[in-house]
C-alpha positions in Angstrom: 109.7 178.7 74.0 112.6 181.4 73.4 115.5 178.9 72.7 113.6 176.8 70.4 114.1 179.7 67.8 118.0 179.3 68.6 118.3 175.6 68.8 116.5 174.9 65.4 118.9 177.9 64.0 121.7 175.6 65.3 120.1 172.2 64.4 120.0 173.4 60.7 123.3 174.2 60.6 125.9 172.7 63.1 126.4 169.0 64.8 122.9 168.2 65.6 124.1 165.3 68.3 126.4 167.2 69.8 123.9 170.3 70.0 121.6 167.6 72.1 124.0 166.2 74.4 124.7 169.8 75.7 121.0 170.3 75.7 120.1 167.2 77.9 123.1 168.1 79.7 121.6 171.0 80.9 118.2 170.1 81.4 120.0 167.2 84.1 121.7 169.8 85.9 118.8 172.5 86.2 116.1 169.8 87.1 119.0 168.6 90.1 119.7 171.7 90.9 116.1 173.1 91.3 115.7 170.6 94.4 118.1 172.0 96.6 116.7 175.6 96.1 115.6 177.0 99.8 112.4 177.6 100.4 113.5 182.1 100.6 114.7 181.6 96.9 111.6 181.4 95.4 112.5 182.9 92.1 115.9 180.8 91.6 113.5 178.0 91.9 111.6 180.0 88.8 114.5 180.5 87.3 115.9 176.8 87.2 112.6 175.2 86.4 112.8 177.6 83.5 116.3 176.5 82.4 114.6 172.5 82.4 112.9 173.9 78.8 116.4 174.0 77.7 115.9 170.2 77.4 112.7 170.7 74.8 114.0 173.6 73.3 117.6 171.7 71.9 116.2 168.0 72.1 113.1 168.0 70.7 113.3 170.6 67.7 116.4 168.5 66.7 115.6 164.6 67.5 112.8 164.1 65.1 115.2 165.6 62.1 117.5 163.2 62.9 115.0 160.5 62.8 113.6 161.9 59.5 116.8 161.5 58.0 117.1 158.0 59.2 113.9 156.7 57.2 111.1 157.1 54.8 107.7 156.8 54.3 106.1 154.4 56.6 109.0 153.0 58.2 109.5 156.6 59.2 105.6 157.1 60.7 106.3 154.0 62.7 109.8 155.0 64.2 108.2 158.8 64.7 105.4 157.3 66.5 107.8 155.4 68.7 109.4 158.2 69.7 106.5 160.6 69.6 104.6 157.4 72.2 107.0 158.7 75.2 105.0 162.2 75.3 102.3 161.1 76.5 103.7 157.8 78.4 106.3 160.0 79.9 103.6 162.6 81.0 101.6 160.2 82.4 104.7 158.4 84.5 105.5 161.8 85.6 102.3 162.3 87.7 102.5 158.9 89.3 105.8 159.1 89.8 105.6 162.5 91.3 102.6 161.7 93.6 104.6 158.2 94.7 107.7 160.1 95.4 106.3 162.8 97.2 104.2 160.9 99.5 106.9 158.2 100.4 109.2 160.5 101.1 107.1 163.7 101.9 108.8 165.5 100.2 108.3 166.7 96.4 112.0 167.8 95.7 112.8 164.1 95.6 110.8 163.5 92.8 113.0 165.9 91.1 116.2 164.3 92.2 114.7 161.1 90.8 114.2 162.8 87.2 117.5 163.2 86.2 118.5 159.4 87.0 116.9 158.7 84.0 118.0 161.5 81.9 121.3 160.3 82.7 120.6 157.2 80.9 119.3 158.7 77.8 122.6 160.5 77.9 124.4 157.7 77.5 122.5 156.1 74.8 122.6 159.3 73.1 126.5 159.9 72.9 126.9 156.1 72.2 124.3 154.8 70.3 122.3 157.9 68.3 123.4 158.2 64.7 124.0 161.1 63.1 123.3 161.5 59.3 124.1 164.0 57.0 120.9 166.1 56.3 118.1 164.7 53.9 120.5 161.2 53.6 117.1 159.4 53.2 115.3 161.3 51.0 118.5 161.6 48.7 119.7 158.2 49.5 123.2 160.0 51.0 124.0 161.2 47.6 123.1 165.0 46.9 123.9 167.4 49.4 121.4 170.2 50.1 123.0 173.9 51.3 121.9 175.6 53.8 120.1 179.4 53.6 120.1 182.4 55.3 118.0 182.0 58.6 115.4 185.0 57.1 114.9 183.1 53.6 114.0 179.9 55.7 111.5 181.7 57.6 109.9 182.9 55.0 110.0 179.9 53.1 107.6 178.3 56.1 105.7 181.4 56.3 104.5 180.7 52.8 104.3 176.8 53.1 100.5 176.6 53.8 100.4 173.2 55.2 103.3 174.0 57.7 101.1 177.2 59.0 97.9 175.8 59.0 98.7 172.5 60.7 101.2 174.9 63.6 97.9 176.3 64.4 96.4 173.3 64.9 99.6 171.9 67.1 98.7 175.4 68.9 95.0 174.4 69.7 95.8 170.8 70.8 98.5 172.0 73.1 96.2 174.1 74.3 93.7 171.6 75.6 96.5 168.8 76.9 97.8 171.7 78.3 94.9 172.9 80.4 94.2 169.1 81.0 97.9 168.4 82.1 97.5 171.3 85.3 93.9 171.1 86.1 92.2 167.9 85.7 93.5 166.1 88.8 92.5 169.6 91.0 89.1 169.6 89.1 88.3 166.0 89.6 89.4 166.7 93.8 87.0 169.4 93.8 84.5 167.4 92.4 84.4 164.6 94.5 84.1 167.1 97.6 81.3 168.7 96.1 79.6 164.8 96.1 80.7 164.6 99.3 82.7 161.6 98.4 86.1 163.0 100.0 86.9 165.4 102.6 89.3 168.2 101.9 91.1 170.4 103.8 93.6 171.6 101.7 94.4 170.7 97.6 95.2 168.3 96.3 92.8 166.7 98.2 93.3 163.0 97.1 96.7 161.9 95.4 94.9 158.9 94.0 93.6 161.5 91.0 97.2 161.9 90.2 97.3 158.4 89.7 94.6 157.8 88.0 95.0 160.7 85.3 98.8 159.7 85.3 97.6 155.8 84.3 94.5 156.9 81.9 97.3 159.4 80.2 100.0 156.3 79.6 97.3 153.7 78.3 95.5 156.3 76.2 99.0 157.9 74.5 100.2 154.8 73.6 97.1 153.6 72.0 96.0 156.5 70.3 99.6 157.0 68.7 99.7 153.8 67.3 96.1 153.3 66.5 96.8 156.9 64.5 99.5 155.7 62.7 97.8 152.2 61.7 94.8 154.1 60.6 97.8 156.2 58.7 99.9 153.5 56.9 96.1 152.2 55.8 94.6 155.6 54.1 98.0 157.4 52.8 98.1 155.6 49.7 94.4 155.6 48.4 94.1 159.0 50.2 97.1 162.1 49.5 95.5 164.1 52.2 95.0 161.7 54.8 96.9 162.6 57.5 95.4 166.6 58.6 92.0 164.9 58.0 92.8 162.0 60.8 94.3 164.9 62.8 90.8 166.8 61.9 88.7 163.7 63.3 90.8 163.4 66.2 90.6 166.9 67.7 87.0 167.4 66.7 85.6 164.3 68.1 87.8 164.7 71.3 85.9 167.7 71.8 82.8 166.0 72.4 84.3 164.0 74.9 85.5 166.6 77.3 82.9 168.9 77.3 80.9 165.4 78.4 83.6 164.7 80.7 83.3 167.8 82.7 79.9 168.2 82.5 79.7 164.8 84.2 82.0 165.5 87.1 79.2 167.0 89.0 77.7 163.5 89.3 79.9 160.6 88.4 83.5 160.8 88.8 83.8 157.3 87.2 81.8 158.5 83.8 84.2 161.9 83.8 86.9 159.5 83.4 85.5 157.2 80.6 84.6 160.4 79.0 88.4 161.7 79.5 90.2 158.7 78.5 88.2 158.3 74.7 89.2 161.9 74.5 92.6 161.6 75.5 93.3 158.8 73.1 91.6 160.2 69.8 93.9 163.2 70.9 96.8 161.3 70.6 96.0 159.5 67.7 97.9 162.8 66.0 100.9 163.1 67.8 103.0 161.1 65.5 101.2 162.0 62.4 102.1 166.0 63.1 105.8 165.2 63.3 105.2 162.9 60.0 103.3 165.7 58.4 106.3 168.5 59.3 108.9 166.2 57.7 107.5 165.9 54.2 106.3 169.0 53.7 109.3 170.6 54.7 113.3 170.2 52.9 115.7 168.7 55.0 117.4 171.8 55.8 115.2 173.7 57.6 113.6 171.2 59.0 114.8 171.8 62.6 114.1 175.8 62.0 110.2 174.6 61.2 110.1 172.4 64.8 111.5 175.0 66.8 108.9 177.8 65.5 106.5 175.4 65.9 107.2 174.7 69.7 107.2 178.0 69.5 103.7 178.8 69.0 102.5 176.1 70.2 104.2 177.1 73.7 103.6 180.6 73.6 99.7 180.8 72.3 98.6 177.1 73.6 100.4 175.5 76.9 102.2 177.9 78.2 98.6 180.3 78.5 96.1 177.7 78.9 96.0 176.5 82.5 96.7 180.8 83.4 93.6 181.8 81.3 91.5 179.3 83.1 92.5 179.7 86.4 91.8 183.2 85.4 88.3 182.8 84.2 88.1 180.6 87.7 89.2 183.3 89.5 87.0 186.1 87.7 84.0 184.2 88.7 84.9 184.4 92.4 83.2 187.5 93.6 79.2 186.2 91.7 78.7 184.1 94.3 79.5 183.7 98.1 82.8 181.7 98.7 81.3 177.4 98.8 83.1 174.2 98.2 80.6 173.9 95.6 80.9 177.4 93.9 85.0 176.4 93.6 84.1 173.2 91.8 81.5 174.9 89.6 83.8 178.2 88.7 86.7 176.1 88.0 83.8 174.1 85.7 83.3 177.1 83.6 86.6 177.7 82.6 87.6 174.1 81.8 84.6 174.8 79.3 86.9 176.7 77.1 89.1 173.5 76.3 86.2 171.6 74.3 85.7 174.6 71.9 89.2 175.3 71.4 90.0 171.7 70.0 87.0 172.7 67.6 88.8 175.4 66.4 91.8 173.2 66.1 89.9 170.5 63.8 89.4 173.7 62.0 93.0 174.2 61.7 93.6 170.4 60.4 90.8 170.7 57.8 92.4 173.7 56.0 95.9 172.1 56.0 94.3 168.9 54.2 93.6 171.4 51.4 97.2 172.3 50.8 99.0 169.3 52.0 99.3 167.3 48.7 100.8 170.3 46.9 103.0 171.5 49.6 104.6 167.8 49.6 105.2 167.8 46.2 107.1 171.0 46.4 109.1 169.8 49.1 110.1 166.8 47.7 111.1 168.3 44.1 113.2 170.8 46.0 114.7 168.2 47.9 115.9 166.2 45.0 117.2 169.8 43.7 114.2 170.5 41.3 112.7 174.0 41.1 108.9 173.1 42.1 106.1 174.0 39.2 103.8 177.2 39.7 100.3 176.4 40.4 98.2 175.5 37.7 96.5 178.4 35.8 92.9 177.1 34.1 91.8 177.4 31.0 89.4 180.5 31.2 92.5 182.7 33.1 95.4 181.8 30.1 
């Protein structure tokens, strides 16, 4: 969250592949590193898991610029949506790679050991195989070269981009609920099936087969939703200029639905919670490769890794890195109403999970007012991009 700001700084400006080798580079070490932490050095253990965002911070606020510059229009949605699939794939491997790991061994740290095997190997296709192209080479077809701008002109220039603000807030609100989802859901679902009586717990997790589960709905349901977004995508863009926020719009505000079903289920059927979560997990990710698609045309080449990195940013700071907190919060607020029960855990814990389905409201919300703006804000872009001063808005007839 505070190195995005510096990496998208950098990524505007300096060797974008070499600014994400150093960044994976680091997030290898730190994530080896943070196994071998004793159990009396707590807070180093804080401290390197903290460095692992070092990784996000460098390699995601610069890697989908790069792709951007690689390819246009809907060649570019599909190779976004490619790499925008591995969120949550990768998410969803995570949990049951963790839970395997862990078990076999009985150990967690291993599963962190594990980790950077593989980051290892996107190291080496990155320094060998990753091109790197000048900035804006597809939109300008490697002709033109834009210049870059002080780092205080580019942030106002987003400030005042309406579709960039309006659709950050929506980013903000989804991470927000995957967020909450990504901590909680396998605890909640633990504490529901003791409250059934279908699983006796003496201490959480209770069951690592939830991991599992939630790890396997998360990987079918991300790479569905992301490709089934950017079909529906490559269909409506043409016959509809403001297509994308509004898919984004149906997405979050029909997921919504689904969750609060979902958890208001998990008193009774564990197996209908998870039908519920799965058809809200995958219209949720039937945006993540449209967002990326949507920041790239509405913004010029050159501050293109600035715009990312303020809108991990955010989306950090006011939605994932908050969520699962302000829950277990909530959870623990309601502590003292009743006496301590199995039940009473599961139901508190029910309460705040409540807050999820009414935040992704808010962030259909969000989508709906970027769809206003976002056929005038690509214009723009793309006129400034070709090195065309964009035309005032429109003054009517009554006003001149």
């Amino acid at each position: 969250m505070f190195l995005a700001p510096v990496f998208g700084y950098l990524g505007d400006r300096y060797d974008r592949k070499l600014i994400m080798i150093a960044g994976l580079t680091v997030w290898i070490v730190t994530t080896l590193g943070s196994s071998f932490v004793k159990k009396s050095d707590f807070w180093v253990l804080v401290f390197t898991r903290a460095l692992v965002g070092t990784g996000e911070a460098s390699y995601s606020t610069i890697a989908p610029t790069i792709i951007g510059d690689l390819f246009t229009g809907n060649q570019r949605t599909l190779m976004i949506s490619f790499f925008y699939i591995f969120i949550p794939v990768g998410s969803g491997l995570g949990y049951i790679m963790g839970a395997t790991v862990a078990n076999a061994t009985g150990d967690w740290r291993w599963a962190l050991r594990i980790s950077p095997a593989l980051g290892g190997l996107g190291l080496l296709f990155l320094v060998f195989l990753i091109p790197n192209p000048p900035r804006g080479a597809s939109e300008t077809q490697g002709g033109a070269k834009m210049g870059n701008t002080s780092y205080i002109e580019d942030i106002k220039y987003l400030l005042k981009n309406r579709s960039f603000v309006w659709s950050s807030f929506g980013v903000t609100a989804m991470a927000f609920v995957t967020g909450a989802l990504a901590f909680w859901t396998p605890t909640f679902l633990s504490r529901a099936q003791v409250t059934q009586s279908l699983e006796p717990c003496n201490e959480e997790p209770c069951n690592p087969l939830d991991s599992y589960i939630f790890g396997a709905i998360t990987v079918v349901t991300g790479v569905v939703g992301v490709f089934l977004g950017t079909y529906i995508s490559k269909k409506l863009r043409d016959r509809l200029p403001n297509a994308d926020p509004l898919i984004c719009a149906v997405g979050m505000l029909s997921s919504s639905p689904c969750f609060f079903i979902a958890i208001i289920l998990a008193a009774t059927s564990i197996p209908a919670t998870y039908t519920f979560i799965a058809i809200g997990e995958t219209l949720l990710s039937l945006n993540w490769a449209i967002l990326a698609d949507i920041l790239l045309y509405v913004v010029v080449p050159t501050r293109r890794a600035t715009a990312e990195a303020l809108q991990i940013m955010v989306c950090h700071l006011l939605g994932d890195a908050g969520s699962p907190y302000l829950i277990g919060a909530i959870s623990d607020a309601l502590r003292n109403y009743k006496p301590e029960s199995l039940s009473w855990n599961f139901r508190r814990l029910e309460y705040g999970f409540l807050l999820c389905p009414f935040i992704g409201v808010l962030g259909g919300l969000f989508f709906l007012m970027t769809s206003l703006y976002i056929k005038e804000d690509r214009k723009a872009a793309e006129l400034l991009t070709s090195g065309q001063a964009p035309a005032p808005p429109e003054t009517s007839t009554e006003s001149v």
